[in-house]
N, C-alpha and C positions, 0 to 999 in steps of 0.2 A: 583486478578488474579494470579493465581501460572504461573512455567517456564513454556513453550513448548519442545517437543520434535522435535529435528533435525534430518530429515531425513538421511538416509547415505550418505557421499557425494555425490559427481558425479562425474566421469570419463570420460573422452574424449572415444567415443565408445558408450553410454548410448545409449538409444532411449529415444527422448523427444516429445511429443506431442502435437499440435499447439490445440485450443479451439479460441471461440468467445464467451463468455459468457453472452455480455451485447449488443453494437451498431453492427448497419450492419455494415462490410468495405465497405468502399466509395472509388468511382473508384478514387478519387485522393490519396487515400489510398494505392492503392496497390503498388507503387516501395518501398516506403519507407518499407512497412511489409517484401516486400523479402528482400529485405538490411537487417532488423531484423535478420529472418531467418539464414541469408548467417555469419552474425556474429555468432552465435551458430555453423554454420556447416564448419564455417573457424576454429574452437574449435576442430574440427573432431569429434563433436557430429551429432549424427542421429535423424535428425529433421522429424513428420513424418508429414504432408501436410492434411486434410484431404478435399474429392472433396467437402464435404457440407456446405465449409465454408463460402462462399461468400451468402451461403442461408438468405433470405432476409423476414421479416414479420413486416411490418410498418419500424418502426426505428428499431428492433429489428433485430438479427441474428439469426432468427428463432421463431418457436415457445416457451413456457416454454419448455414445454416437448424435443424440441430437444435439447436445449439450456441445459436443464439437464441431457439428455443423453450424448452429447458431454461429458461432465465434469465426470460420472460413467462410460461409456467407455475407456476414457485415465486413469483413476485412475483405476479399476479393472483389467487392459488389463495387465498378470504377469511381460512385458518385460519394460513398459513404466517406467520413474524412475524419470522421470519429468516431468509437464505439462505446456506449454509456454503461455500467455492468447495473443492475438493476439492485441486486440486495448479494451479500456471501453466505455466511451460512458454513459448507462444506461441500467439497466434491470437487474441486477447481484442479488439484492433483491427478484427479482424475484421468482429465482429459489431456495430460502429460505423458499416461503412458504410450498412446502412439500419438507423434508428433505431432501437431496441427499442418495442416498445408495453408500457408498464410503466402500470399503474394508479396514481393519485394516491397513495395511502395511503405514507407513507413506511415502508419494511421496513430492516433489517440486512444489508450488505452486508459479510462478511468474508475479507479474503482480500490477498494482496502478490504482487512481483515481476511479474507478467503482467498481473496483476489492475490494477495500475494504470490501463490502458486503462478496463475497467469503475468504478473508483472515480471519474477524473476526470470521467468523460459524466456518473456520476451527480451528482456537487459540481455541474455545469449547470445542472439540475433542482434546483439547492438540497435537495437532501439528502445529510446526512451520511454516509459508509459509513466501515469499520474498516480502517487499512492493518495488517495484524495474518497471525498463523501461517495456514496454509493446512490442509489435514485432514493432510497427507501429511508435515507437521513440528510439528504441535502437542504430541502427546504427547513429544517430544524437547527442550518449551520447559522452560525451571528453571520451579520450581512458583509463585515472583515475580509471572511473565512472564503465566502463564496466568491466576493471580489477576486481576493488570490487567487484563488482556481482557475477563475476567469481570464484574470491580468497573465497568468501562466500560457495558458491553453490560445490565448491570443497574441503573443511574443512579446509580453512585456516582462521585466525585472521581478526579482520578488526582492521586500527584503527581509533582513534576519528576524529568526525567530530567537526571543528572550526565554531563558528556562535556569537553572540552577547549577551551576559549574562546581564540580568537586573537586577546583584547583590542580590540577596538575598539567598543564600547559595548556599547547595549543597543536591541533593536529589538519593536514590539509589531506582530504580523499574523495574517493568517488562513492557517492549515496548510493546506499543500500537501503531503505525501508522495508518495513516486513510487518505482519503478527509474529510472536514471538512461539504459537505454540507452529503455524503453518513451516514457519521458516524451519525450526526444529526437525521437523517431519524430511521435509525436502532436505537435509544436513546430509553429504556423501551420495547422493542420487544426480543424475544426469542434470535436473533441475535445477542443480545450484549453483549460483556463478561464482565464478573466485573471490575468494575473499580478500586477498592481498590491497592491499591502496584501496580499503573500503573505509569510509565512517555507516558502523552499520546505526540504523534507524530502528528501537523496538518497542511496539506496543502490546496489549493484550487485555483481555476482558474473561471475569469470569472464571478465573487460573486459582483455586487457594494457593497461599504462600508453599505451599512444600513442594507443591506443582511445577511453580517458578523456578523453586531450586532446584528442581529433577531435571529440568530443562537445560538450564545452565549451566549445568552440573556434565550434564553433557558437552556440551560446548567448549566446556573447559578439559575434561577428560580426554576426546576428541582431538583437542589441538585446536580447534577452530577458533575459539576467541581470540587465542595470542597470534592472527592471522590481523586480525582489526586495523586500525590506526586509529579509531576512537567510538564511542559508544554516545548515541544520541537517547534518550528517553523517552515517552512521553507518556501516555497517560495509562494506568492499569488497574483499569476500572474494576468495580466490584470483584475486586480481590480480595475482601476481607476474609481473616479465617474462621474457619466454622471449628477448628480442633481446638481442644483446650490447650494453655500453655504454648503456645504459636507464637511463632515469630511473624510481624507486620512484614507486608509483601515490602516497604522500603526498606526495613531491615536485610530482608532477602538477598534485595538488589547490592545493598551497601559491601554485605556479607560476601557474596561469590564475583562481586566485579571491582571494589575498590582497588585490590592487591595488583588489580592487573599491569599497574603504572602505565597507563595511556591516557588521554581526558576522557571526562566522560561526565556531559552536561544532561540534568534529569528535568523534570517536571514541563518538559516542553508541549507545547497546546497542539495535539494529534493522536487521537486514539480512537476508541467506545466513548462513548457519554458524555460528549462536552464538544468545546470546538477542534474540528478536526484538519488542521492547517495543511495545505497539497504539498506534497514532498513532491517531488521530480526523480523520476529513479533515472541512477547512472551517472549526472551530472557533478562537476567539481564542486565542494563544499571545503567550507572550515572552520571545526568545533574549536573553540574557544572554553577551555574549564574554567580561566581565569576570570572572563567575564561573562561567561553563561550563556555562550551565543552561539546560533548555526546561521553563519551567513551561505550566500549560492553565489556562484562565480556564473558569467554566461558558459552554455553550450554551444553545441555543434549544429547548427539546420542540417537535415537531411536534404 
């Protein structure tokens, strides 16, 4: 996987545009998305609302086709200059199977867990997007977390993140972030970018332990993992097992990834249910197992 290309900053002023790409918002959803919102436009950025949003089709937030037009709409529209995704959910694969028509100009893509799907098509196109909070958990991030996003999305540095190194060197590649069950999904389909010179990035929520290993288990079968150049972790949330005699999801982890001899640094602060630190997809990075760290190298401006 070569770099990505970073969009031009952002500026307080911008117009940024709200999407729903995957789950309907749920009526207990909505105070928390306008706190979202209201932190982007406490920024004195121009967040723009759109009325279709709460549009509703099963579990979905619409149809594909709306669900793809949102997305070609905020990205073609010449003034928009970033696009917010609202909540994930599921359904973001979706709108993969026929292509988006997205204008050259590279925009800000932010957004996790579902969004995945939408971050990797876009890494394709060599453009960078943000694996970072969604509207519907942002204002719930510690004020750190949101900073980064911010100091990101605005061109400045980040620096490394501290997590748990399982000693086995030090590895330099290009960020891959992901949910670990989305990523899975998209494994050998058009949507997934190379894996060679990746340190890939994985979280997940909600997966029992055997789940995990089913997953993995793939990736390993597959050929894909030993593609890597090192494994970032971070948090996997309400993963406890409900089966009796279970293996703990970090036993999982230890169990199908330790043998792989590459680093591979765990308990790093980005996932469900805690703070969700902004990855950069695409950009040069370097896991450290020895000392527990994912530092970021500058990228590319588009």
């Amino acid at each position: 996987m070569h770099s990505c290309l970073l969009p031009t900053p952002l500026r307080p002023g911008d117009l940024l545009h709200v999407i729903c790409p995957s789950g309907a918002l749920r009526e207990t959803e909505l105070t928390r998305f306008w706190q979202g919102v209201e932190v982007w436009r406490s920024r004195s950025y121009r967040v723009e609302v759109p009325p279709a949003l709460e549009r509703r089709w099963g579990y979905l937030a619409g149809t594909d086709a709306e669900r793809r037009s949102q997305l070609e709409v905020a990205w073609n529209h010449p003034e928009v200059r970033g696009i917010l995704c609202a909540r994930g959910g599921y359904g973001g694969a979706r709108l993969l199977e026929l292509q988006p028509s997205l204008g050259p100009t590279p925009k800000w893509l932010i957004g996790f867990s579902d969004i995945t799907s939408l971050l990797w098509g876009l890494s394709l196109q060599g453009i960078s997007g943000v694996h970072a909070a969604v509207l519907t958990t942002l204002a719930a991030e510690p004020e750190w977390s949101q900073q980064r996003l911010f100091d990101w999305v605005e061109g400045r540095s980040l620096p490394p993140l501290q997590g748990k190194g399982w000693g086995t060197g030090v590895a330099k590649g290009v960020l891959l972030p992901a949910n670990l069950t989305v990523a899975t999904h998209l494994l050998f389909t058009p949507a997934q970018p190379p894996l060679q010179d990746t340190i890939l990035a994985l979280e997940d929520v909600s997966e029992e332990p055997y789940r995990i290993d089913r997953m993995l288990t793939q990736w390993r079968t597959s050929g894909a993992l030993q593609q890597v150049k090192g494994i970032a972790l971070g948090r996997f949330s309400q993963c406890d097992p409900k089966l009796p005699n279970s293996f703990t999801v970090e036993e999982v982890l230890r169990d199908r990834l330790s043998d792989l001899q590459i680093p591979i640094v765990s308990h790093l602060p980005f996932g469900h249910d805690g703070p969700n630190a902004a990855l950069p997809v695409g950009i040069p990075v370097t896991l450290d197992a020895n000392q527990g760290q994912l530092s970021f190298h500058p990228a590319v401006l588009a």
